[in-house]
N, C-alpha and C positions, 0 to 999 in steps of 0.2 A: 673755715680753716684758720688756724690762731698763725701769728704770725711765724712765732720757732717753726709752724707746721710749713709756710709760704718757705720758710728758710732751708727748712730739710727737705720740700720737694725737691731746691735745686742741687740737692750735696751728690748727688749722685755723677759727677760730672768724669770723665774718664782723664786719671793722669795723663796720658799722651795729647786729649785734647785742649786739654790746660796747661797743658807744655807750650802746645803750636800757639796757644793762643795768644801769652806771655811771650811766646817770642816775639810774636807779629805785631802784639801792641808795643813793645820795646823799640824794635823799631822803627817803628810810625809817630814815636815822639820825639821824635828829634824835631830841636826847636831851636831858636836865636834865643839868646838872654837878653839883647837891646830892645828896648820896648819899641823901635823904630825897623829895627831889621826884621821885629818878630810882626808888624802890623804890614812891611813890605812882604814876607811869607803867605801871612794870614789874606790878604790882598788876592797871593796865587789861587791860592785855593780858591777865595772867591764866597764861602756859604760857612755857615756854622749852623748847626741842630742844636735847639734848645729841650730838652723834656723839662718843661714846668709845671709847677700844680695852681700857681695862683690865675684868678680872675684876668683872660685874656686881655681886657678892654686895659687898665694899665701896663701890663707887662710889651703892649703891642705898643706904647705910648717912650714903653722905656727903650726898645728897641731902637725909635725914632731918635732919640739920643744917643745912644752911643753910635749908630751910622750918621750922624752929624760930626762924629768926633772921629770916626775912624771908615768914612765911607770907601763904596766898592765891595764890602763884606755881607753880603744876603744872610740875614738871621730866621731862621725855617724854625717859628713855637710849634710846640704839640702841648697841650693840656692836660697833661696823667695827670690825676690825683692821687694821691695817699701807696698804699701797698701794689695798685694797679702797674708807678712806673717803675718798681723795682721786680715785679715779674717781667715787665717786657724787656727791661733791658734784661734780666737775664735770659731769657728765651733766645733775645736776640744775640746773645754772647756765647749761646750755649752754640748755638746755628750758623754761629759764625757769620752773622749778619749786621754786622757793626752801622749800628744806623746814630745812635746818640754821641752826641761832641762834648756837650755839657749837662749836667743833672741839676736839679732843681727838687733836693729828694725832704720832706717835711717828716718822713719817721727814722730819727733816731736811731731806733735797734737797728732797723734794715739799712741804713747807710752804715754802722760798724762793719753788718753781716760782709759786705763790700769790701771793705777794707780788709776785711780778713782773710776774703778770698783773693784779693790780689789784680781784683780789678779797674780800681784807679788809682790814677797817676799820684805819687807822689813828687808834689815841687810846691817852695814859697810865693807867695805872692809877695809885691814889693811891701805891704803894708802890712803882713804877717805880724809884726812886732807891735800895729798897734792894736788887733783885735785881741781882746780879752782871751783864755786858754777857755774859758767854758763855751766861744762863741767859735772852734776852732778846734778839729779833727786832725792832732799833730799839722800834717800838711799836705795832709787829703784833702780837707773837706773844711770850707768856713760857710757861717751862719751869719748874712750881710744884715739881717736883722730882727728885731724881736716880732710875735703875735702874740696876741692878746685877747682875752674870751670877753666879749659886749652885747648886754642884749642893744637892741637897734631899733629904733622907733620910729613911728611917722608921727613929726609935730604936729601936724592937723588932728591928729586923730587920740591921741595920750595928752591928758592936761597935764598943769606944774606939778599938782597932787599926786598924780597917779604914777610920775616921773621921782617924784621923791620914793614913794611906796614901790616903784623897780631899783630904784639903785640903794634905799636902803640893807640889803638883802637878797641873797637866789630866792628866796622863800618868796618875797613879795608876789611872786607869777600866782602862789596861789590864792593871792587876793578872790573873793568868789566877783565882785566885780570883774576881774579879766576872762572869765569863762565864755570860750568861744571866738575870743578874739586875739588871740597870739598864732604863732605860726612854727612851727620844728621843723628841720632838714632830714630828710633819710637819704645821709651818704657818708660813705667809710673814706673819711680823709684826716688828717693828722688834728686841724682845728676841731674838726668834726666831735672827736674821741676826746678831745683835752678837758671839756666840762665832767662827760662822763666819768673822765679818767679822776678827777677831781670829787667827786658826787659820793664815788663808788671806793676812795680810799678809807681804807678801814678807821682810818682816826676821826674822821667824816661820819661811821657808822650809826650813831645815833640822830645825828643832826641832819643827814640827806640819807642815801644810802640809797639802796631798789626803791623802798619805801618811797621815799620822796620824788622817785623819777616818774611811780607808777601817780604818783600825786600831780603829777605833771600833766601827764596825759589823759586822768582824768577829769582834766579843763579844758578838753575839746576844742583843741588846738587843731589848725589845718596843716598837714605835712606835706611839704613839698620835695622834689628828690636831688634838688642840686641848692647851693648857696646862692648864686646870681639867681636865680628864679624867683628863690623866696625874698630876696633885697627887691629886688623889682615889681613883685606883686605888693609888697609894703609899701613901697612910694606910692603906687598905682590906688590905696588905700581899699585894698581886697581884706588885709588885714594888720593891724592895729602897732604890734612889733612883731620881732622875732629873737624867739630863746634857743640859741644863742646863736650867734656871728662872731666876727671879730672887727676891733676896730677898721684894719685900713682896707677890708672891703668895701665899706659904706665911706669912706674918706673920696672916693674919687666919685660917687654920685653928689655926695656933698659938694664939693667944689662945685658942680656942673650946676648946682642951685636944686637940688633936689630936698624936699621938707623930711629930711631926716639927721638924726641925732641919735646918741650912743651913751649908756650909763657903765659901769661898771661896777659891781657887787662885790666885798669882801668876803674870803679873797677871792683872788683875781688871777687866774691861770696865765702865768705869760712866760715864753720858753725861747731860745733861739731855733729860728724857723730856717726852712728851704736852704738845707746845707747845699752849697753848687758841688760841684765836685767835676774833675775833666776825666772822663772814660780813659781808662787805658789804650783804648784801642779807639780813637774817636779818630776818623776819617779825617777830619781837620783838625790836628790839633794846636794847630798855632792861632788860627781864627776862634778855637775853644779858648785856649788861653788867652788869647785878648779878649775876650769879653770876659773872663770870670776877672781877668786885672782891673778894669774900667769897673764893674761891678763893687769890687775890693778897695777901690779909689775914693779919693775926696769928692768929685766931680758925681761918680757911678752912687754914692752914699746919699748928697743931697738929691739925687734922679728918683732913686727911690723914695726918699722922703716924701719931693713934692709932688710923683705921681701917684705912689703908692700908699702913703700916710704911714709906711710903719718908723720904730723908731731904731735908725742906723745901733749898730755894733762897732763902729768902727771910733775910736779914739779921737779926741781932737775935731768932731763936725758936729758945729752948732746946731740946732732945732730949728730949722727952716718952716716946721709943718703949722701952715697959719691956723687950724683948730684949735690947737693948743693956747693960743691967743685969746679965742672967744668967751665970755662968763662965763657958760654955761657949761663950759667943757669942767672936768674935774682928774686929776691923774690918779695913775692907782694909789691906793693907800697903803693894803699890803697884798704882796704877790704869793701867787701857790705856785711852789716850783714842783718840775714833776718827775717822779720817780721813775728814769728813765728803766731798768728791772722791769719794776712790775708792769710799764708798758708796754714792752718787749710780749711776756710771757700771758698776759691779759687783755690785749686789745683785740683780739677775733672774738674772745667768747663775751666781754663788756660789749664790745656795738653790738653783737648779736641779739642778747638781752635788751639792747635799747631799742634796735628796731622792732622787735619782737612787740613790747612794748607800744613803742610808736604806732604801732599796727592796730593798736588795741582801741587810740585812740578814735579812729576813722570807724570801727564799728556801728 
């Protein structure tokens, strides 16, 4: 199911009950404007629901931070990935079962489709003015930071040579030396699509294209079905790197002292990532909007950074992120921005084709 199709399953929703449900969430956002009176609300309540897509073992880390800064608040993650959290919460919206506080949503189209229908909150954040407009959904939805497409390697196992010949180029994968020792993910999440989404653009068509994906998978790569799996079977040196991750997944095993390291290929896919967004109808929304504020903040910006490795959006906060530091790190050189359209209306039938694909691989 392409995404338009994920979007028109839920269109059928009945005026009357998009009525009650705009009312009910209207009401339920009444909030304090003081960031003191709204953290003594937030307090009542007591809990705020997170739907995020990133890598639990940071986000659990970030948590720990902002309940140092604004404790008595229980932060309840859930881990949707990709087009997964915006069917639940609509199901959950549709059933009038209001379970999410805050979104964590990585595609794009389907956070507009949201906004369209009228189901989150519209309000500033104090620091509205300094996230860039492309990093920032009017004042639905901000984008606290960039991703970034990296293949990911284990230093033990990839010498300096064969480090040069990956980050020269996407191409370099098909060195016939790497055959049999890289590693693919088969899973529809927003990073997931961003390479293919890139691979598969038409101006792309002679230089990658199907052709080159199928080039891919005929080097007998081992696919695994989630991202954390295949980062940690790479450490564990099952195999060699992986095409493709993104940088600030492998940022937080790196710190931990883990023999992995990250190239980057011209160009270089990187987009504003995990719009938050506060549910219209979020059961707490005053403990929703204290976290997406702290997220939105100076303080919430370097959180991310130095748990999560990616790089803040936000205005005015230095590069805390000690990789960046090291030789051997390199920053991109030039970025593929991505055409938000044709990802909208091509991302069901592209992953299909690539795991189709992927599949091909494992025969």
């Amino acid at each position: 199911m392409q995404l338009k199709s994920i979007i028109r399953a839920f269109a059928m929703v009945a005026s009357a009950g998009a009525l009650a449900l705009a009312t009910s969430g209207a009401a339920a956002q009444q909030y304090p404007k003081e960031i003191a009176k709204l953290y003594e609300a937030a307090k009542k309540e007591g809990k705020v629901v997170w739907y995020e897509a990133a890598p639990l073992e940071p986000m659990q880390e970030l948590t720990k931070r902002f309940n140092a800064r604004y404790p008595g608040i229980a932060v309840q993650l859930l881990r949707i990935t990709g087009p997964q959290q915006y069917q639940r919460f609509m199901q959950e919206t549709e059933a009038k079962q209001n379970i999410a506080d805050l979104l964590f949503l990585s595609d794009q189209p389907l956070l507009q489709d949201l906004i369209k229908r009228n189901h989150l909150a519209e309000w500033k954040v104090p620091t509205h003015d300094r996230i860039p407009e492309a990093f920032r959904a009017g004042s639905f939805a901000y984008s606290p930071y960039t991703t970034d497409i990296a293949i990911v390697y284990n230093t033990n196992k990839v010498t300096p040579e064969e480090v040069k010949i990956l980050e020269s180029s996407w191409k370099g994968v098909l060195d016939p030396r790497f055959k049999g020792r890289f590693a693919l993910v088969k899973r529809k999440c927003g990073a997931c699509y961003a390479g293919v989404h890139m691979f598969t653009d038409p101006k792309f068509a002679n230089e990658y294209g199907v052709k080159f994906l199928r080039d891919v998978a005929a080097q007998k790569p081992l696919v695994y079905s989630d991202n954390p799996i295949a980062l940690d079977r790479i450490i564990a040196g099952e195999r060699d790197f992986v095409f493709w991750l993104w940088e600030s997944i492998a940022v937080t095993k790196w710190q931990q002292g883990a023999p992995v390291r990250w190239v980057r290929p011209s160009p270089t896919p990187e987009w504003g990532n995990s719009w938050n967004a506060v549910s219209k109808y979020a059961p707490h929304p005053n403990a929703a909007r204290l976290l997406q504020i702290w997220l939105t903040s100076d303080e919430g910006a370097i959180a991310l950074q130095d748990v999560y490795g990616s790089a803040t959006t936000l205005r005015g906060v230095p590069d805390t992120r000690k990789f960046t530091k090291e030789a051997w790190y390199k920053p991109i050189k030039q970025r593929y921005d991505m055409d938000w359209d044709r990802w909208g209306k091509n991302y069901e039938l592209d992953m299909n084709l690539w795991q189709s694909i992927e599949d091909s691989a494992v025969r």
